[in-house]
N, C-alpha and C positions, 0 to 999 in steps of 0.2 A: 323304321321297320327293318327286321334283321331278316334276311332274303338268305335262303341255302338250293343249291343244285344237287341235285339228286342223280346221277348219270351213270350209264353204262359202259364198260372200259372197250376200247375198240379193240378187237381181237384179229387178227391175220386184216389189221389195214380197212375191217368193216365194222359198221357201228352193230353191239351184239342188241339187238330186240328181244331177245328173247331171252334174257340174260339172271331172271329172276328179281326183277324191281319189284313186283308186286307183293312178294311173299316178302324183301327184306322192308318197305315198308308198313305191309301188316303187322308186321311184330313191334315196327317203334310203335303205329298208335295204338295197338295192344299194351303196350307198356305206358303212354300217356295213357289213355282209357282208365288205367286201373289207379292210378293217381289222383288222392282225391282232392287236390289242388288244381286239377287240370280237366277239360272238356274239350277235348282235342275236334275237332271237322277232319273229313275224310271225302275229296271230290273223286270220284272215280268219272273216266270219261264216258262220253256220254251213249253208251248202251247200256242197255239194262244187264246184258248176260255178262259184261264187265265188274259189273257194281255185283254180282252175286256172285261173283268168282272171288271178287276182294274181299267181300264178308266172311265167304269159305273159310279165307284163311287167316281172316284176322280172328272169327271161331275155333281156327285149330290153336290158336297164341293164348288163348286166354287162360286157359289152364298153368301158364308157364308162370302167373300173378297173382295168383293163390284165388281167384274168384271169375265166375262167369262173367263174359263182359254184359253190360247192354246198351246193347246199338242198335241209336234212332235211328230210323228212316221216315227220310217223308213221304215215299210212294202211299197214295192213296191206296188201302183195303188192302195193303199187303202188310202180314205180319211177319217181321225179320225172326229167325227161330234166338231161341233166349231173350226176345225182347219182353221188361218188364214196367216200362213204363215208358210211355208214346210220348210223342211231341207235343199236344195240345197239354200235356199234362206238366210235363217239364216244363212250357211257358207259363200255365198257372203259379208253378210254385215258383217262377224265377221270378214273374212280372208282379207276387206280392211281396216275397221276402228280398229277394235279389242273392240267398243265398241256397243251395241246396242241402246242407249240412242243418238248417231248421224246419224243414219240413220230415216231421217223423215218423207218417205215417206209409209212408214210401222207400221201397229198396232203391234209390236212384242210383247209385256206383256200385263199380265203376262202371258210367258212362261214357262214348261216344256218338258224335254226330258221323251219319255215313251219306253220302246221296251221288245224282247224278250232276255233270258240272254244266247245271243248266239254267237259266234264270227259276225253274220254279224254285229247284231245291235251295237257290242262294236269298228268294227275296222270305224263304222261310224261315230260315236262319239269318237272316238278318235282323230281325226282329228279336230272335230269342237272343243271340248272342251279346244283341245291346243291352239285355238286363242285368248281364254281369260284366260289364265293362270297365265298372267303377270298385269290383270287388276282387276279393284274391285269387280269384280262380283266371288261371291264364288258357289260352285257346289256340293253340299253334295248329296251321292248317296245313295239308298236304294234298297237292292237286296233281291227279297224276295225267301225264301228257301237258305238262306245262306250258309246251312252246307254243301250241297256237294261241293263244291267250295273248294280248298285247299291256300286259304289265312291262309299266317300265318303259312304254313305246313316248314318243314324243309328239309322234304322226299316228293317228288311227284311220284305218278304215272304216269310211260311213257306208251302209246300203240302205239301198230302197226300200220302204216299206211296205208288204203287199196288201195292207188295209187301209193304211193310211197315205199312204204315195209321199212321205216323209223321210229325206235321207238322214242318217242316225250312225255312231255308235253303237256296236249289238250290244243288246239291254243283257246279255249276260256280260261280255267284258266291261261294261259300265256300272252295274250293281257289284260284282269283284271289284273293283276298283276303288269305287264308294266305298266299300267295307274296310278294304286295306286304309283308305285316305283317314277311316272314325277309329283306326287302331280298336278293332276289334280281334285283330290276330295277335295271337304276342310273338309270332313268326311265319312265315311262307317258306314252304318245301316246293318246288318246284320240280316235277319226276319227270323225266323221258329220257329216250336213249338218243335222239336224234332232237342238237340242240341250237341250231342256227336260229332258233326261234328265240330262244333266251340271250345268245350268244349277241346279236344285233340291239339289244334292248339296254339300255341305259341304269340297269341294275349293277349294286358292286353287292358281288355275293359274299358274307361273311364267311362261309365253309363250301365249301366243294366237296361231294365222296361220291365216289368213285364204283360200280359194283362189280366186283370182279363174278364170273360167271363159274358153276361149277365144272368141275374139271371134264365131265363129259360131254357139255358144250363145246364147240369147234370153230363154227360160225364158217364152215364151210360148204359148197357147193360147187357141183360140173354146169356145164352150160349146153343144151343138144339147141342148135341153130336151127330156125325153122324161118319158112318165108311168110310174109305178108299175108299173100292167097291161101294161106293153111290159117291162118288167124280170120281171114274175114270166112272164109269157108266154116267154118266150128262157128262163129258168128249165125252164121246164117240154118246152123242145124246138120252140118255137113262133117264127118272127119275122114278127111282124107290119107292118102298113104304115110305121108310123113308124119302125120299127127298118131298115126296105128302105130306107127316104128314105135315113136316116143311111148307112147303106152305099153309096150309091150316090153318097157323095160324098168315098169313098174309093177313091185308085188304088193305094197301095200295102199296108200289112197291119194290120188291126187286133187289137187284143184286147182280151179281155172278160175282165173280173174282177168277179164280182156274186155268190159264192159260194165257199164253203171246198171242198166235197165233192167225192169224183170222182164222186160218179153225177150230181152235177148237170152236173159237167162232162160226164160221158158223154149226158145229156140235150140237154144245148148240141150235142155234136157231131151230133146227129140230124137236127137243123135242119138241118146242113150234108150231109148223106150223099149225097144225089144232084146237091148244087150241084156244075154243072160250072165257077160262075165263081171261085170260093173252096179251096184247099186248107184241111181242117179241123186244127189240130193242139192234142193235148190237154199237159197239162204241171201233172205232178205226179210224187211218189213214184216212180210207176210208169210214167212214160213220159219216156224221155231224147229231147231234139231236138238235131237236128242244125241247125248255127243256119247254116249254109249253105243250105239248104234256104231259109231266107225272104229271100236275097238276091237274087231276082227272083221274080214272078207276083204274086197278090195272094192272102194266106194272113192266117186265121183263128185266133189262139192262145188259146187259154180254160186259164185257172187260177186260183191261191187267192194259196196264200201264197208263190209264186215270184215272183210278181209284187208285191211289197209292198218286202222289201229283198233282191231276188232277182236275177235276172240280167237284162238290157239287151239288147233283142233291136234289130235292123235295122230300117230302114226302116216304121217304127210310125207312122202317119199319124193313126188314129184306137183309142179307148179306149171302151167303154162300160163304165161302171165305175156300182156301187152299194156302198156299203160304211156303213149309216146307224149302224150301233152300234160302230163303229172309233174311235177316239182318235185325236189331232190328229196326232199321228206316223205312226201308219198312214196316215192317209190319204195326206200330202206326198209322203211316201215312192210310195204306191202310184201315186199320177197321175206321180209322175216319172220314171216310166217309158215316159209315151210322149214324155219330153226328150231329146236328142241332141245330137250335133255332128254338121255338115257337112247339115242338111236345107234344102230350096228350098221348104219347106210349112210349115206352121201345125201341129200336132196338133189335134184335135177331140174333144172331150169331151164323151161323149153319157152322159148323167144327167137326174136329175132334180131340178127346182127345191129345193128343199130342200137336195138333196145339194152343190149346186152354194154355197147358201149356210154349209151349214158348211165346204165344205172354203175357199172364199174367207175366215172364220174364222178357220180355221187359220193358214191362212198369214199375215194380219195380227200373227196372239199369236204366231210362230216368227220371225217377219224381226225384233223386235222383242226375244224372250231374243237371235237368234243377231248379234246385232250385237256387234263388238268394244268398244264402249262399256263392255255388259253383265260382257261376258264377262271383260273383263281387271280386275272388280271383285273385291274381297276378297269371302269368302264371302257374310256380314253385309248387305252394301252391296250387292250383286248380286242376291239375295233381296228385300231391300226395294225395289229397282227391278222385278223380276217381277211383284211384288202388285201394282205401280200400274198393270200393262195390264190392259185391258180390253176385251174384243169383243164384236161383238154377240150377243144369245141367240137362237142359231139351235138348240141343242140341239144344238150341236158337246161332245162328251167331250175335254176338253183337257191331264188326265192319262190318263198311262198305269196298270196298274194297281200296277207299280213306283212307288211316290210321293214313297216317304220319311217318310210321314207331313202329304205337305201334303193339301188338300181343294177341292175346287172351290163357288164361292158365286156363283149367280144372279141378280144385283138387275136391277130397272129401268133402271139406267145402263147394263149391262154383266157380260156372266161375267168371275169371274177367279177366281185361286188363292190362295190365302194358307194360311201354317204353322198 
């Protein structure tokens, strides 16, 4: 299997999240897509507001290939705009002829596969893409946010199962994995900005690229120190003086991420209920935003895990962010969300001293796996360059709990990882 990394260039010593990976991958499967030798997959991770951000843009590419694209999707009862012929339909003609160039009574190209990277969307496309397996049509996948994924792992992690009280393999890294094993890809892209996830994994990547970020991208940020008691006080519904300062030296929208829960989120918003200078908006499971909405006043968005490798809101000025028990990837990920293109401002990072030092941590041990140096190393050799970095011990968690089997070790010099 020909295995490629897709990765974002560290910019001032941090990994750039926000760096434009989605829109330079929309274009390559826009350009597979229109190939009529080729039915490319496209995993987007697993939100929905993700997967229609990625369609977005792989909609603005198609035009650049002289025809509309059309992309399956397998969400139930949802029609992708330009979609002209669904899945159940493309398995028909694939599962009688095995080829789509004899079926004529159908526009089918160019086609692509789009979904979320989740056992439904993969045990559905497993099926279809077995029926051209043995024909000319090649199917190179691109899975974005790679590293959690234990490809290439040697050690996986099993959990519990909550119907069956059976420990397992997750049946999404297990059916990805079966697919790669029936060579139903004729390659794997592997996309994130943050890549200890890959980096640990016993893959030897044929290409490496690199995405350099547009030039109005900076990937920087100030830091306003805030204490503990301002973090559990906002917690609890309260914002107190130091948290007023910070806000008050924001003109356009911040958010808060200092909690997984909606009730804490619904406590955050009570702070806000009678502010007439703030729109409050919450954002979870159960509250869809409309991202129009934060593109003028000065609006409040509090969440968990949307905000980690979640969607990229407007005009994000400032962040007050706690996340002390989060792994080195969480965190990168989560503060790079208030990174952007096209801003006249700084973002502002209101935490606390500590937090401030692990996540600076962080990003030292990631600029350091995500360099092309590392990365374009045979398994072996790339590994033994991992172990030699070292950060300092701020009580930064610098694996994930995906491992592979490696472990993290504390000295005096410096944390690091080693097999």
């Amino acid at each position: 299997m020909r295995y490629n990394a897709i990765i974002s260039e560290a910019i001032n010593d941090r990994a750039s999240c926000q760096s434009g990976k989605t829109s330079k991958v929309a274009w390559q499967f826009a350009r597979s897509s229109a190939s009529s030798t080729e039915l490319p997959l496209y995993l987007a991770f697993n939100y929905q507001v993700i997967l229609e951000d990625a369609i977005s843009k792989i909609n603005q590419f198609s035009n650049n290939f002289g025809k509309q694209l059309n992309l399956i999707n397998t969400k139930k009862g949802r029609v992708v705009d330009s979609q002209r012929v669904g899945l159940p339909r493309l398995e028909d003609i694939l599962s009688s002829t095995g080829k789509l160039e004899q079926d004529r009574n159908w526009d089918y190209g160019p086609t692509g596969l789009i979904g979320l990277s989740n056992h439904y969307s993969l045990k559905r496309y497993y099926f279809c893409l077995g029926m051209v397996k043995n024909s000319s049509i090649k199917t190179p996948c691109w899975i974005d946010e790679g590293d959690p994924f234990e490809l290439g792992f040697q050690k996986h992690v099993e959990h519990k199962s909550s119907r069956t009280g059976v420990f397992g393999a997750s049946a999404t890294n297990r059916t990805l994995s079966e697919m790669i094993k029936q060579d139903l890809f004729s390659e794997v892209n592997l996309v994130s900005a943050t890549n200890i996830g890959i980096g640990i994994s016993d893959i030897y990547f044929t290409k490496v690229e690199i995405i350099t970020p547009g030039s109005t991208y900076t990937n920087k940020h100030e830091y306003f120190i805030v204490d503990e008691t301002d973090i559990k006080s906002l917690e609890e519904g309260k914002i107190t003086p130091r948290i007023k300062e910070f806000m008050d030296l924001i003109d356009n929208n911040l958010m808060i991420n200092i909690c997984q829960t909606i009730e804490c989120h619904e406590a955050i918003g009570k702070a806000f209920k009678n502010n007439e200078e703030w729109n409050f908006y919450e954002v979870n499971m159960h509250n869809h935003l409309n991202v129009e909405e934060l593109k003028k006043g000065k609006n409040v968005i509090a969440g968990g895990r949307m905000f980690g490798r979640g969607a990229t809101f407007p005009r994000v000025e400032g962040l007050i962010f706690d996340k002390p028990t989060s792994h080195s990837t969480n965190l990168i990920q989560a503060v790079g969300r208030a990174h952007g293109y096209d801003k006249s401002y700084t973002p502002i990072i209101a935490c606390t001293e500590a937090q401030k030092n692990k996540l600076e941590a962080a990003y030292e041990f990631e600029a350091q796996v995500s360099s092309i140096d590392t990365m374009e190393l045979p398994p072996e050799r790339r590994h033994n360059k991992i172990m030699q970095i070292k950060v300092p011990n701020t009580g930064l968690i610098i694996l994930p709990q995906k491992n592979n089997g490696w472990r993290q070790v504390n000295r005096k010099t410096g944390s690091s990882i080693t097999k």
